[in-house]
C-alpha positions as a printed NumPy array, in Angstrom:
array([[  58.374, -134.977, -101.436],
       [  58.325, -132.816, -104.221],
       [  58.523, -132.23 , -108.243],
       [  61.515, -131.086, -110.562],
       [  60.6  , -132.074, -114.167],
       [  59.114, -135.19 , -114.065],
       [  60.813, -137.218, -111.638],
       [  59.373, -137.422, -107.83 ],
       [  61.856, -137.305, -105.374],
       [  61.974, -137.895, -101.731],
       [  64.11 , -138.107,  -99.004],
       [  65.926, -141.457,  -98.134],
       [  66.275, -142.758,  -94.565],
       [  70.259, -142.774,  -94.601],
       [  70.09 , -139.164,  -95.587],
       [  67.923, -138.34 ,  -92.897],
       [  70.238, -140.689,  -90.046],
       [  73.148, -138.332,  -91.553],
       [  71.709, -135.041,  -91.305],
       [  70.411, -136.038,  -87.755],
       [  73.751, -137.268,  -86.569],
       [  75.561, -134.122,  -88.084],
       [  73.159, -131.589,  -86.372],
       [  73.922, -133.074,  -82.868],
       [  77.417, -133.33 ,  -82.925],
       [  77.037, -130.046,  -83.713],
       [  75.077, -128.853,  -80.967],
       [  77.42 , -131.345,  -79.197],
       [  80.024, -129.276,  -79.263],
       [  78.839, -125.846,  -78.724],
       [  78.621, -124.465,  -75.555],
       [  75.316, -124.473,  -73.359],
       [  76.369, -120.811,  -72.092],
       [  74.732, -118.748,  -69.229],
       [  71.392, -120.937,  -67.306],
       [  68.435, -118.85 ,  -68.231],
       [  66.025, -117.437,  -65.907],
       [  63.061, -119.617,  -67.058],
       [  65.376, -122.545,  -67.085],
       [  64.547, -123.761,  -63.389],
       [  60.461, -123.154,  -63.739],
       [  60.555, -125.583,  -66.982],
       [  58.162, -128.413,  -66.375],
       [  59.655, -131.89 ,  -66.382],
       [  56.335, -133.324,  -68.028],
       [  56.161, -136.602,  -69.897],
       [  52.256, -136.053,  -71.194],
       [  52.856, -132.436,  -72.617],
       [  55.008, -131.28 ,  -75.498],
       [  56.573, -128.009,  -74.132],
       [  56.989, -125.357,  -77.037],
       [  59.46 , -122.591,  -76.34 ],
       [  58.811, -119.532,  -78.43 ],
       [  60.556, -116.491,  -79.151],
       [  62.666, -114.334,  -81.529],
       [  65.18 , -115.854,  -84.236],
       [  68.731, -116.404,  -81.965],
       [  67.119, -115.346,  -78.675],
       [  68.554, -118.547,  -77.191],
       [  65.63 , -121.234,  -77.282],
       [  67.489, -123.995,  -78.627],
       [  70.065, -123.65 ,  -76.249],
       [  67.829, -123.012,  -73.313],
       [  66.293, -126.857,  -74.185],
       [  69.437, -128.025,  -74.25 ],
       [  70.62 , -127.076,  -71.021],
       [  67.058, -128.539,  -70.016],
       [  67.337, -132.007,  -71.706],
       [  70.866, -132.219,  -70.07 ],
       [  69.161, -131.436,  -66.989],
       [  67.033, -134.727,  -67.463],
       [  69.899, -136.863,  -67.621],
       [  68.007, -139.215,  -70.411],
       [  69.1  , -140.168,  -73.691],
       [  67.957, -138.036,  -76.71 ],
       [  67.231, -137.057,  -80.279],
       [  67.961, -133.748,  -81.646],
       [  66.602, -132.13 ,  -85.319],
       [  65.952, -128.906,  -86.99 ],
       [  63.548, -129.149,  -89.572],
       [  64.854, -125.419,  -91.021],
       [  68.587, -127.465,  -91.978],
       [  68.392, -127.084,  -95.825],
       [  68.906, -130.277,  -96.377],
       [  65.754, -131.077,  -95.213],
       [  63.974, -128.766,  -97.883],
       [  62.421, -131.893,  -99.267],
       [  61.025, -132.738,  -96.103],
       [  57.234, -133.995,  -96.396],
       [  54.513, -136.108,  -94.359],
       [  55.675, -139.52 ,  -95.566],
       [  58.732, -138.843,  -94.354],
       [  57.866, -138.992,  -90.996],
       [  57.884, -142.745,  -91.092],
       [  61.724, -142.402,  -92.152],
       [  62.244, -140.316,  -88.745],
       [  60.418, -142.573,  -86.931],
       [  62.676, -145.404,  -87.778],
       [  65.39 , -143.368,  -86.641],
       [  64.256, -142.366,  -83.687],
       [  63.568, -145.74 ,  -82.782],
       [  67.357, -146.991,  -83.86 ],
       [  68.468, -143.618,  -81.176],
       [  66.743, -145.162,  -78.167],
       [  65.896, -141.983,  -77.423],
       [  63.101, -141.39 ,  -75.5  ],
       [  63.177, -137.34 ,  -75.457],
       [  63.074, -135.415,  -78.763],
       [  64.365, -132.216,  -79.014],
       [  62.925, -130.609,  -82.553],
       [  63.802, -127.009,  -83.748],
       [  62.072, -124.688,  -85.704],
       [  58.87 , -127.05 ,  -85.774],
       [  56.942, -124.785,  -87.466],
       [  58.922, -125.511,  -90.926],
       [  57.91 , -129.392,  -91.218],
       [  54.568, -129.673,  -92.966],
       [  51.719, -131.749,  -90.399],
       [  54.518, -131.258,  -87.729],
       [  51.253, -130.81 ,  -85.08 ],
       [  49.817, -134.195,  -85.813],
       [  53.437, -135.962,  -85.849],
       [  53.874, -134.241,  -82.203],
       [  50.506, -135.473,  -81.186],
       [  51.746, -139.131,  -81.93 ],
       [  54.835, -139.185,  -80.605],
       [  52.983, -138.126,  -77.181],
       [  50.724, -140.866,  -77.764],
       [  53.441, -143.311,  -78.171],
       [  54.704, -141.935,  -74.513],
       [  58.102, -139.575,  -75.995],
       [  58.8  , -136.744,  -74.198],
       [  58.732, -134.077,  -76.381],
       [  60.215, -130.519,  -76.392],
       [  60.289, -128.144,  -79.195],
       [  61.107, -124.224,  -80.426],
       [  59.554, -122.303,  -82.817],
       [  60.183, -118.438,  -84.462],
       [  56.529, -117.907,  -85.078],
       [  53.733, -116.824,  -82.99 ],
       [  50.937, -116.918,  -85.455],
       [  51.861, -120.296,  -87.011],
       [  52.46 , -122.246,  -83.526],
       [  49.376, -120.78 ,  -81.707],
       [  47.305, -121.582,  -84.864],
       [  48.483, -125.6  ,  -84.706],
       [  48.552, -125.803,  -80.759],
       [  45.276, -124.361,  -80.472],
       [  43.19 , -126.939,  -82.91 ],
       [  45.584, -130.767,  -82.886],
       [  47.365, -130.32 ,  -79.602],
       [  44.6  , -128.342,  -77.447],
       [  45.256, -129.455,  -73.956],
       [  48.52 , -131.619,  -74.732],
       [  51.14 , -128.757,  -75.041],
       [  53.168, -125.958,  -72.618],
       [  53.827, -123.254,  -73.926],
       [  57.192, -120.953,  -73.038],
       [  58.223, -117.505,  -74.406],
       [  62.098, -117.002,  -74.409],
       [  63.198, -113.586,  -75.131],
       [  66.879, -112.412,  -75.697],
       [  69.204, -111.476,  -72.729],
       [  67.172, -109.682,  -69.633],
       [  69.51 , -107.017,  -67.819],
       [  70.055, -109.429,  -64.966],
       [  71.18 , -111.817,  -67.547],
       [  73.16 , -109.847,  -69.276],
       [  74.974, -109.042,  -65.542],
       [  75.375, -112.144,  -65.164],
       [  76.812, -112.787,  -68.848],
       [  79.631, -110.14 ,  -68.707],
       [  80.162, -110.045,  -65.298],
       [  79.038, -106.576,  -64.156],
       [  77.418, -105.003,  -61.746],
       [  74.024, -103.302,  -61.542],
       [  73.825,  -99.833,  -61.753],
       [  72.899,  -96.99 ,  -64.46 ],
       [  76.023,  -97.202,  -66.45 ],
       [  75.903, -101.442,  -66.686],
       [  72.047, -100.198,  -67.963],
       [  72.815,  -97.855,  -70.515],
       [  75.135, -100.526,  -71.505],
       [  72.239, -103.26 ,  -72.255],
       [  70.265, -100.161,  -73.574],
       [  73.065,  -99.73 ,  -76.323],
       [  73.818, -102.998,  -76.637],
       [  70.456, -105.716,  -76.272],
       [  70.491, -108.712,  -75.055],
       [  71.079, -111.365,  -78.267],
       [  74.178, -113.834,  -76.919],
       [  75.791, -114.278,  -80.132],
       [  76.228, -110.564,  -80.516],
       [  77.338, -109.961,  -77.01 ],
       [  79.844, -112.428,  -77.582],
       [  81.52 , -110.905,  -80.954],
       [  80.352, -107.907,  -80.621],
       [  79.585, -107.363,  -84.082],
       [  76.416, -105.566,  -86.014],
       [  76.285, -107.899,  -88.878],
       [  74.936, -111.119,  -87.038],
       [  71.751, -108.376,  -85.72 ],
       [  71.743, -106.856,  -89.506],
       [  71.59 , -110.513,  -90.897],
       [  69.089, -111.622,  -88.029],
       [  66.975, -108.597,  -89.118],
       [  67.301, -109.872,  -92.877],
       [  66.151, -113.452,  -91.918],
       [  62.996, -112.778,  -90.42 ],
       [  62.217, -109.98 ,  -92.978],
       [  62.45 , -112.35 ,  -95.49 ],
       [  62.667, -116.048,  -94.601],
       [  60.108, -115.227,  -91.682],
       [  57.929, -112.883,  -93.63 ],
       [  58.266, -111.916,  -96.849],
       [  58.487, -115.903,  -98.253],
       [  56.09 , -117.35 ,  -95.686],
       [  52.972, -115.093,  -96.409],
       [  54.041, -114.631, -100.396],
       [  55.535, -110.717, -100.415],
       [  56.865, -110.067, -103.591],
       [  57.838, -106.383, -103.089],
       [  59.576, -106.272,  -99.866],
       [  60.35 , -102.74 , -100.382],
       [  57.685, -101.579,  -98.272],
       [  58.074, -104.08 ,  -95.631],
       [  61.717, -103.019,  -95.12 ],
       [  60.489,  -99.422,  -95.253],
       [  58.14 ,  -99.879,  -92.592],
       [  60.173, -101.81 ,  -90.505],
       [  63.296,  -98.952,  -90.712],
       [  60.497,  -96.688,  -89.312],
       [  59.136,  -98.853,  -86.337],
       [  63.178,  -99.432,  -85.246],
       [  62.834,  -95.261,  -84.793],
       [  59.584,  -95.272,  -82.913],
       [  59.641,  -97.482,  -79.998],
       [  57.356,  -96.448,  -77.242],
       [  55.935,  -93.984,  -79.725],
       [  51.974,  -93.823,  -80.796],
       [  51.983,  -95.345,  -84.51 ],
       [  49.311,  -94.159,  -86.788],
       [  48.728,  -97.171,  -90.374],
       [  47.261,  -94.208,  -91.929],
       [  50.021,  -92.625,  -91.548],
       [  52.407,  -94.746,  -92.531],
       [  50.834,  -95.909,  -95.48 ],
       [  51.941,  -93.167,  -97.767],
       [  55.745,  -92.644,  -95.954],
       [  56.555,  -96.582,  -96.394],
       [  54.953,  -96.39 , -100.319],
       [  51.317,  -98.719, -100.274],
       [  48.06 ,  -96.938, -100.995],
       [  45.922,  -98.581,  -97.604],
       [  46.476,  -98.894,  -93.75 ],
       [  45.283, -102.379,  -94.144],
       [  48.28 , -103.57 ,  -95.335],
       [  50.123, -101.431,  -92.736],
       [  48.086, -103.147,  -90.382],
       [  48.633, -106.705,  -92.196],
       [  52.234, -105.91 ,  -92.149],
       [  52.204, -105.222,  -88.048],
       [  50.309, -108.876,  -87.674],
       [  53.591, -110.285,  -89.323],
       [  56.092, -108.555,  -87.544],
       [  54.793, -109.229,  -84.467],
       [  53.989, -112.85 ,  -85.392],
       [  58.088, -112.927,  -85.509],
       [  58.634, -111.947,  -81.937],
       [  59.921, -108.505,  -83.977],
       [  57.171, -105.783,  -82.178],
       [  54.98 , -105.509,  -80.114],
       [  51.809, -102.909,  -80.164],
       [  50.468, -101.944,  -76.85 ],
       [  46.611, -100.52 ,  -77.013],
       [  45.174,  -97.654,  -74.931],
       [  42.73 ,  -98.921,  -72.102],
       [  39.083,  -98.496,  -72.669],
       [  35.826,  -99.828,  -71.288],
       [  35.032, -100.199,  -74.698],
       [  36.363, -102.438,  -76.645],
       [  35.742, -100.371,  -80.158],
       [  36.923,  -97.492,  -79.053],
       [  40.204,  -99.837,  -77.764],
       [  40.243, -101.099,  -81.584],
       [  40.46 ,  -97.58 ,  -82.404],
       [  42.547,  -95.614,  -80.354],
       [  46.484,  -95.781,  -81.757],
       [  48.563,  -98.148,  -80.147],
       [  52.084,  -97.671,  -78.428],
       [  55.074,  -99.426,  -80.202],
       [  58.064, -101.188,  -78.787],
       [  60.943, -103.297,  -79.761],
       [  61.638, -106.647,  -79.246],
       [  65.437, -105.723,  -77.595],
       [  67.039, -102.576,  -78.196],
       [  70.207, -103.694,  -80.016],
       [  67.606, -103.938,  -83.53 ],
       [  67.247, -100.156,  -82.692],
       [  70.592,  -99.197,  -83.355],
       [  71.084, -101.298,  -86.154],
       [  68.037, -100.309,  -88.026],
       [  67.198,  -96.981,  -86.882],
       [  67.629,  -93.8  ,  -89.076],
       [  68.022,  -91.603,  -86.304],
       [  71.912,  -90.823,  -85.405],
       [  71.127,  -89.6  ,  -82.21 ],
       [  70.486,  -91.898,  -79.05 ],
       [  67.269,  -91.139,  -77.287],
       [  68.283,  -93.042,  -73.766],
       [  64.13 ,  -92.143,  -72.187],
       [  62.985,  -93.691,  -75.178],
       [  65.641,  -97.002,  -75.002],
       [  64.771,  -97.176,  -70.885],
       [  60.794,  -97.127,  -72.131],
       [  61.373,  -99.624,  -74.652],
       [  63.367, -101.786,  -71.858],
       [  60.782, -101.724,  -69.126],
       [  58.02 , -102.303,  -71.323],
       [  60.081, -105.801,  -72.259],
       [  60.599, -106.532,  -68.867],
       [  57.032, -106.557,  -68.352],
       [  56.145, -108.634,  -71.119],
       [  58.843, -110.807,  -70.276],
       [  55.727, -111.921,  -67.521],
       [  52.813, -110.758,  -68.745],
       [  50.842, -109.926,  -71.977],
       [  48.065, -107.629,  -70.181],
       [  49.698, -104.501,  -70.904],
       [  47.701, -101.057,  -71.999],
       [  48.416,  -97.244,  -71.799],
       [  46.461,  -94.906,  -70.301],
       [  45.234,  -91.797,  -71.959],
       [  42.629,  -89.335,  -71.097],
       [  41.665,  -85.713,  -70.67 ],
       [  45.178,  -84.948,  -71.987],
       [  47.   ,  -86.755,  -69.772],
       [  48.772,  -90.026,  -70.163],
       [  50.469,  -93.271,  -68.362],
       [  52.915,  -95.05 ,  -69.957],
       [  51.982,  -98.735,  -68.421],
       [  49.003, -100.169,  -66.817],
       [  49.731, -103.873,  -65.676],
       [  46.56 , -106.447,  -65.527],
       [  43.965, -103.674,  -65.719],
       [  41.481, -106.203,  -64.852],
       [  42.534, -107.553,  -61.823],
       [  42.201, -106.163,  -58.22 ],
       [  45.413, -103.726,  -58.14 ],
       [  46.724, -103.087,  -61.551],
       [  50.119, -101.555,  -61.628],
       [  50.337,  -98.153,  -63.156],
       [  53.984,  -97.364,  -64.145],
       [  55.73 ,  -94.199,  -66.197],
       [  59.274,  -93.994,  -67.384],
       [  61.37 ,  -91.015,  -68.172],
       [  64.895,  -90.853,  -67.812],
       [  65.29 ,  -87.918,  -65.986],
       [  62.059,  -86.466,  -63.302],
       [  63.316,  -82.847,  -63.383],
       [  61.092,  -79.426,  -62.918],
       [  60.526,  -79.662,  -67.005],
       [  58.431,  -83.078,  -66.965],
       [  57.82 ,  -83.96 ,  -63.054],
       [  53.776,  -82.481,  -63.467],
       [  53.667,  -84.512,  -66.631],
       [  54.555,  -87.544,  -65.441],
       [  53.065,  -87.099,  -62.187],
       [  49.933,  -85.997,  -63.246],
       [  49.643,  -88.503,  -66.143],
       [  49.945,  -91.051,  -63.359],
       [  47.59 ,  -89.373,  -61.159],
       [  45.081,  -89.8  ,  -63.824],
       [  45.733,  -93.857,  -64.132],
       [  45.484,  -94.505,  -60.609],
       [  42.315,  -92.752,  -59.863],
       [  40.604,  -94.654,  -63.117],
       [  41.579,  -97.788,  -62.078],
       [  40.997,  -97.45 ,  -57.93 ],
       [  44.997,  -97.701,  -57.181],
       [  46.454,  -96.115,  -54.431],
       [  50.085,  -96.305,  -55.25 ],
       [  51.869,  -96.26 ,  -58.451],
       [  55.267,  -95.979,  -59.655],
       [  57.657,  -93.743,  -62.002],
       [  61.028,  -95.718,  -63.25 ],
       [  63.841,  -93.43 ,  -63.713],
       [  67.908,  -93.777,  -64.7  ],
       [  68.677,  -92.821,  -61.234],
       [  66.586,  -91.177,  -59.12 ],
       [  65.274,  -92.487,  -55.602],
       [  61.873,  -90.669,  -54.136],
       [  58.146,  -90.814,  -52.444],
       [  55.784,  -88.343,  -53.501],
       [  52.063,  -88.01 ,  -51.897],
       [  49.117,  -86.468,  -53.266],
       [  46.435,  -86.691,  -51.7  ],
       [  45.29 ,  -90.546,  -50.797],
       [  48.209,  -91.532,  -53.502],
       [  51.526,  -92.54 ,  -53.072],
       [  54.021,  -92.309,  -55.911],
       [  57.354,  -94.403,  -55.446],
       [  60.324,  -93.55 ,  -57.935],
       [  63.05 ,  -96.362,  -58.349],
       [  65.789,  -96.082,  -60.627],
       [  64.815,  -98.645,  -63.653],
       [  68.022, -100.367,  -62.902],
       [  66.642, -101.434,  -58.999],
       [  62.974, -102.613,  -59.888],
       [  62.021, -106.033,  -59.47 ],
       [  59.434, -106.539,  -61.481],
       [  58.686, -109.889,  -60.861],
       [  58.499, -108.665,  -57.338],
       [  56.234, -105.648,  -58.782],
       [  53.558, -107.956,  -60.473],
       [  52.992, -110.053,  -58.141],
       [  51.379, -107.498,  -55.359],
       [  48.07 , -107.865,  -54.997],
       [  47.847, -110.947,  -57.077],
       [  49.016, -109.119,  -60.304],
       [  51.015, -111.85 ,  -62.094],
       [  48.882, -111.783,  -65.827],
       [  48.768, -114.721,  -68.088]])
């Protein structure tokens, strides 16, 4: 419901039968594409709602589809971010009920939840009144905010992200190697672009979120900055970032709003800031944090940087590949020396991890030393370096380094030694 003038308008029940009708035979008639990874491990549960989360046009809509088909039940599809439902308010939720109930649907597949107003306490109902329920949303912040207070214990939750490299294989039809990886490195993993081909849908994508995700949702009136900032994040994954620093380059006077500015970004599945590992948690709070990139095809949309920096692409890619599994991720750093990834630093075998493209006689005591350093803090006896192409052991001491090309790790396979799958 809302105001224009003096006359109070809402929404009428035909209008929302027609928009509801319209958006299926819509995704009626697209195609379900490639069966995601996570597809399979979904849980067929009747007394949870199961929120999938993720970047704008990663896929989640279309991974619940393939999953409702899966069910073999009738079912009622709506995205609450259609325009036409602008207008949308609480009362109206009687109006959807009655069309729910004329569906016979007993599964409800609702997009972009986030954008109806109460939409936690109309989900909470719906389970009460024994629907299956299944639903996607584009923003971290918002959803865990709602899940965690009205629909604590009553929801699964499921990250999507865009194409993995073994989907993206699968997708084109290649083989694994280092030149199908350099490929995904250049390319990312969104499905709509690696079916045209075509820079404007991840320009556009970028433009949503900026502003229909950010700037309009948490009231930005100058977006200048914001776009500034995010320009110079595209040319700094798996880089230390420093608010301070970029306070003055992106054109606002404090690193709070840098730091405000990361919250949102990350909030839409954009970034993701990786601290340094400490015993203390100030000194954590304080230390600068490692950046990376949601999928690599933003970075060469976005990035001012001509040049392509393939060890800083295969960082940004195994980093994403971990988080694909687990959110316990830190860096190491001390007495000068420093490991890119430490896996579940907590449990009993964390795994400690670098990355460079190329282990040659320039960087080999680097990396190897760096790694050293991470596996004696944290009582590990072997760790690994991820390369383009390289294949090797190398022992020091009571350690054992094993380097795989990036291409060749399993990392599910990785995590789970020693019990190291993280939450």
């Amino acid at each position: 419901m809302y105001r224009t003038g003096f006359i109070l308008l809402s929404m009428k029940l035909s209008e929302i039968q027609t928009i509801a009708d319209s958006q299926k035979q819509l995704v009626l008639s697209q195609d379900t594409g490639l069966p995601r990874e996570v597809l399979p491990h979904l849980p067929k549960t009747e007394t949870h709602a199961l929120v999938v989360s993720g970047i704008r046009r990663c896929g989640k809509s279309t991974l619940l589809l393939q999953f409702v088909k899966s069910l073999g039940k009738p079912w009622f599809y709506l995205n609450f971010e259609d325009f036409r439902l602008y207008q949308f308010s609480i009362e109206d939720f009687e109006l959807l009920d009655r069309v729910i109930d004329e569906s016979g649907a007993r599964v409800l597949l609702f997009d972009e939840i986030q954008a109806a107003p109460n939409w936690e306490l109309y989900v909470r109902q719906k389970l009460d009144q024994h629907f299956q329920v299944l639903a996607t949303g584009s923003n971290a912040s918002l959803l865990s905010r709602e899940l965690g207070t009205k629909l604590t214990g009553r929801h699964l939750s499921q990250e999507l992200f865009p194409f993995s490299y073994t989907e993206y294989l699968a997708f084109l039809g290649l083989e694994r190697g280092l030149q199908s990886l350099d490929g995904y490195l250049e390319s990312g993993g969104f499905p709509e672009y690696l079916k045209t081909n075509n820079p404007e849908i991840l320009v556009q994508l970028q433009s949503d979120i900026l502003y229909r995700d950010i700037a309009v949702r948490y009231g930005i009136k100058d977006v200048g900055p914001l776009k500034r900032l995010f320009v110079l994040l595209m040319s700094n994954a798996g880089h230390l970032i420093s608010p301070s620093k970029l306070a003055p380059a992106i054109g606002v006077k404090s690193p709070s709003t840098v730091l405000t500015y990361f919250s949102y970004l990350e909030a839409a599945y954009l970034v993701s800031l990786v601290p340094c590992s400490s015993w203390s948690p100030k000194a954590q709070l304080l230390a600068p944090k490692k950046l990376y990139v949601t999928d690599s095809g933003l970075i060469h949309t976005s990035t001012l940087s001509s040049s392509r920096d393939m060890g800083q692409l295969l960082e940004n890619y195994v980093f994403v590949e971990l988080r694909r599994r687990t959110k316990d991720i830190l860096y190491y750093s001390g007495s000068g020396r420093e490991c890119d990834f430490v896996v579940n630093p907590r449990g009993r075998a964390p795994l400690c991890m670098q990355v460079c493209r190329e282990l040659n006689s320039d960087n080999e005591a680097r990396e190897v030393e760096g790694l050293l350093a991470a596996l004696d803090s944290f009582k590990v006896d072997v760790g690994y370096i991820l390369t383009g192409d390289t294949r090797d052991t190398i022992v020091r001491g009571d350690k054992r380094i094993e380097v795989l090309p990036a291409y060749a790790a399993d990392f599910a396979w990785l995590l789970s030694l020693s019990g190291r799958m993280g939450s």
